[in-house]
C-alpha positions in Angstrom: 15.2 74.3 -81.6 16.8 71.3 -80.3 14.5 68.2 -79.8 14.2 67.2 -76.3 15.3 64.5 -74.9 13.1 62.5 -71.9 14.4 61.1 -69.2 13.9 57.3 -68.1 15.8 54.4 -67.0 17.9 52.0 -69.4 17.1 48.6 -69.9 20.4 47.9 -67.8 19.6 50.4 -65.1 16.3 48.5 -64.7 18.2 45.1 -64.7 20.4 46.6 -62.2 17.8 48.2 -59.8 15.6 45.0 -60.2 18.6 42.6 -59.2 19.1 45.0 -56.4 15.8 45.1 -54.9 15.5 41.0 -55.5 18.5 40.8 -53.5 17.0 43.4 -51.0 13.5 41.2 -50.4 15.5 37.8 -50.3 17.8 39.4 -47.2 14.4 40.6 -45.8 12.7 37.1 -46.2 15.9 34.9 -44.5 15.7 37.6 -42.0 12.0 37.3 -41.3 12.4 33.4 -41.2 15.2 33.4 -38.7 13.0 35.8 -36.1 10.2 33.4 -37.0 12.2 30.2 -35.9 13.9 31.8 -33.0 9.7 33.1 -31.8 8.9 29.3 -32.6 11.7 28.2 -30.5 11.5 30.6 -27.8 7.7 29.9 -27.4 7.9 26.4 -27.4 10.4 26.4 -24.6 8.4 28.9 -22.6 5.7 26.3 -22.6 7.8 23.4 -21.9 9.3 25.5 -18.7 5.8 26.6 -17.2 3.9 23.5 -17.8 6.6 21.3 -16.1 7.1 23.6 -13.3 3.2 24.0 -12.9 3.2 19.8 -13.1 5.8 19.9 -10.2 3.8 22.6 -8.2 0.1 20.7 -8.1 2.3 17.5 -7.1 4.7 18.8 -4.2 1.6 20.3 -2.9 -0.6 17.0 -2.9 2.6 15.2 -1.2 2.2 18.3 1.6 -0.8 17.2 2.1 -0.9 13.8 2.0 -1.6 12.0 5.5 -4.1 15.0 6.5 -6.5 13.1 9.2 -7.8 16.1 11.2 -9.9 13.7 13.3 -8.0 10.6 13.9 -10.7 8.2 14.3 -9.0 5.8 11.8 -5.7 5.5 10.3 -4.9 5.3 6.6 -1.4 5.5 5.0 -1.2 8.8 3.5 1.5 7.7 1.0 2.0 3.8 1.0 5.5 3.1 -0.8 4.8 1.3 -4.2 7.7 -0.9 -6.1 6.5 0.8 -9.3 8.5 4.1 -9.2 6.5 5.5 -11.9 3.4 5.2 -9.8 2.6 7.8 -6.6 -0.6 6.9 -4.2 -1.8 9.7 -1.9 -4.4 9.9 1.0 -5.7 12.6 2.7 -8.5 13.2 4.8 -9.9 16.7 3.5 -13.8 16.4 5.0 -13.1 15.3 8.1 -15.3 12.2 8.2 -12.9 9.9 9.1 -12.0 8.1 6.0 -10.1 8.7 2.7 -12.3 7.9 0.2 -14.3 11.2 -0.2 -13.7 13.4 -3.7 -10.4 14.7 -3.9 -8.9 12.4 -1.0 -7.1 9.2 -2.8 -4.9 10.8 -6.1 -2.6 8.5 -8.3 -0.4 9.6 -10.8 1.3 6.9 -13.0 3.5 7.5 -15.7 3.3 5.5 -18.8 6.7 5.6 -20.9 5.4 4.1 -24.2 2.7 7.1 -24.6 4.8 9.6 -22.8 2.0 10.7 -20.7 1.9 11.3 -17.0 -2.2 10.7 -15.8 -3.3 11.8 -12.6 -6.6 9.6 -11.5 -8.7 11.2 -8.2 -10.8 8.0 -6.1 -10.6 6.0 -9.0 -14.4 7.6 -10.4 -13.2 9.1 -14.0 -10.1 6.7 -14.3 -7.1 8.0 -15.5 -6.7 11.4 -17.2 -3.6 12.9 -18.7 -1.8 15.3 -16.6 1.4 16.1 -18.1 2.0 15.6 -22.0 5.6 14.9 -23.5 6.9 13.6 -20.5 10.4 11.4 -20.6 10.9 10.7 -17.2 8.5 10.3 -13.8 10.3 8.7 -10.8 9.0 8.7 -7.1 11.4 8.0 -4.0 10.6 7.6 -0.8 12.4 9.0 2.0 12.3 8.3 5.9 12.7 10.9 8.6 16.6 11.1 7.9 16.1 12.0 3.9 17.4 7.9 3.3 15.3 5.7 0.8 12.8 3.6 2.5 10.3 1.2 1.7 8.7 1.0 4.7 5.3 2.7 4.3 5.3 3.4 7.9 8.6 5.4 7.6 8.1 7.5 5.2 8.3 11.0 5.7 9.5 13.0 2.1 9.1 11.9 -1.6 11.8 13.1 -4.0 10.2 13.4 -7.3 12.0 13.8 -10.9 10.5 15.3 -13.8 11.7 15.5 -17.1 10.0 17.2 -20.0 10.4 17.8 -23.2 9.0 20.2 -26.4 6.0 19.0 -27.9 8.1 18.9 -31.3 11.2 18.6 -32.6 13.8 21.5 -33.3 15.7 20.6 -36.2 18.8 22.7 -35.4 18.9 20.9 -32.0 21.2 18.0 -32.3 20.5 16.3 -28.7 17.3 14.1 -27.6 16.4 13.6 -31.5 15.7 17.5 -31.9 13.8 17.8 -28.4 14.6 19.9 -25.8 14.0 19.1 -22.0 14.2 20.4 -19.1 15.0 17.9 -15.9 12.9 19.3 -12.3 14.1 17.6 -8.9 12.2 18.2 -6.1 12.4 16.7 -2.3 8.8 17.1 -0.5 8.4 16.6 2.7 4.9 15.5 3.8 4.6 17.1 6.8 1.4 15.2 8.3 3.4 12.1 8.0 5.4 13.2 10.9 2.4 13.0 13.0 2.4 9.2 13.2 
């Protein structure tokens, strides 16, 4: 009777099938952080794109109604020009009463540079709060009846507003803005209760 012989793996075939399956995992973990980055990536722009257009929206539509004096019993400027083009002043009406210095009826949005931080303030009660984060550039023009820059508070008719944002941190693959991406939002609003006047 011959002895028999077991079966098994050789030192060498273990070498070999541990060096394999090392090189197996690494592929799997550079491949894992790649997806991971490009989620990262992919997320942070979605936010950048949504906040900043959502920014834009709740402006353009304050600027539509800005001047809204259902009664007429006084005047007010519903957006006096201001030499600060980081700094937008709206008046509106809303209650009826007369005046524009009810809740919601006087808004100011000013744009500090330093802190990157675009603050909206309504009637002056809370002061300022911050309404846009990570913001790089806020500029108001104002526009007559012919879309030409005025700065005539009784002329003006449209605002062009420009709104850059950018990521709330830095990509380091991304070699423009210091690793921030931005995105740049232009947008000509016409205040149609101006026209009234």
């Amino acid at each position: 009777m011959q002895g028999s012989r077991q079966a098994g793996l050789s030192a060498i075939e273990c070498m070999i099938t541990i060096g394999i399956s090392a090189i197996v995992l690494a592929a799997l973990a550079a491949s894992f952080q790649i997806q991971q980055k490009t989620y990262s990536v992919q997320a942070s722009l979605t936010d950048l794109t949504e906040n900043s257009r959502a920014g834009m929206d709740v402006i353009a539509r304050e600027i539509r109604t800005a001047g809204y004096n259902p009664t007429r019993a006084t005047t007010f400027n519903g957006i006096p020009y201001n030499s600060s083009n980081a700094t937008l002043n709206l008046y509106q009406d809303l209650n009826g009463d007369g005046d524009a210095a009810d809740t919601n009826e006087h808004i100011t949005y000013t744009f500090n540079s330093s802190t990157r931080v675009l603050s909206r303030s309504v009637n002056d009660n809370a002061g300022f709060l911050p309404f846009l984060t990570s913001v790089t550039v806020f500029t108001v023009n104002y526009l007559d009846q012919d879309g030409n820059a005025t700065t005539t508070t009784a002329n003006i008719r449209a605002v062009r507003i420009t709104l850059t944002c950018r990521t709330a941190t830095a990509d380091p693959s991304w070699s423009q803005n210091g690793g921030y991406r931005t995105t740049t939002l232009n947008e000509v609003v016409a205040a149609k209760n101006l026209s009234y006047y």
